[in-house]
N, C-alpha and C positions, 0 to 999 in steps of 0.2 A: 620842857618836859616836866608833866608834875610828880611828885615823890612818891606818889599812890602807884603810879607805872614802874616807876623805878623801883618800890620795893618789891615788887612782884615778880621783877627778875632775878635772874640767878648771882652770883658772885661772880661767875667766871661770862658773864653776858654783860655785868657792870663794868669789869676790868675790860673788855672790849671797846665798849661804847664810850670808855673814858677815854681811850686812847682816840678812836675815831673825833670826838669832842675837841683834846689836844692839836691834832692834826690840824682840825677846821679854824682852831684858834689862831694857829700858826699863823695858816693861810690868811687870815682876815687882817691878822696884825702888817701880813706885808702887801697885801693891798692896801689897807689905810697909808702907810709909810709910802707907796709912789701914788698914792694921791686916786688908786682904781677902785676906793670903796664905796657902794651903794647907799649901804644899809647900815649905818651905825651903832644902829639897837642892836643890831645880832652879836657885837661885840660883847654888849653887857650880860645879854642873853644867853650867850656860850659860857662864858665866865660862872654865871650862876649855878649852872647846867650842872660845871663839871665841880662846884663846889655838894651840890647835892648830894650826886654820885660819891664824892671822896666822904661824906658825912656816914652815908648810909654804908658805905664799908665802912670804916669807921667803927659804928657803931656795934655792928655785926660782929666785926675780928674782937669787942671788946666782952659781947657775952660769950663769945664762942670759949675764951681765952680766959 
């Protein structure tokens, strides 16, 4: 997902999607771990994903504040 999408969301639509993101990370972590994982990029992919998100609030809570 790029940052341009992301910042055009809301706060409370990031803190959503981060969690949704979390979830999916979970899940990926324990398919690799019994050996059911596909797609390996998605791991790095998710990861980035959900550092962008935590940036871009971040950022936000810091002029808000």
């Amino acid at each position: 997902m790029k940052s341009e999408e992301l910042r055009s969301k809301s706060d409370d639509e990031l803190r959503s999607s981060l969690l949704e993101m979390k979830k999916e990370q979970f899940n990926l972590r324990f398919q690799s771990a019994t050996g059911q994982l596909e797609n390996t990029a998605r791991v790095g992919q998710v990861r980035r994903d959900i550092a962008r998100v935590k940036t871009i609030l971040g950022e936000r809570a810091r002029t808000k504040g």
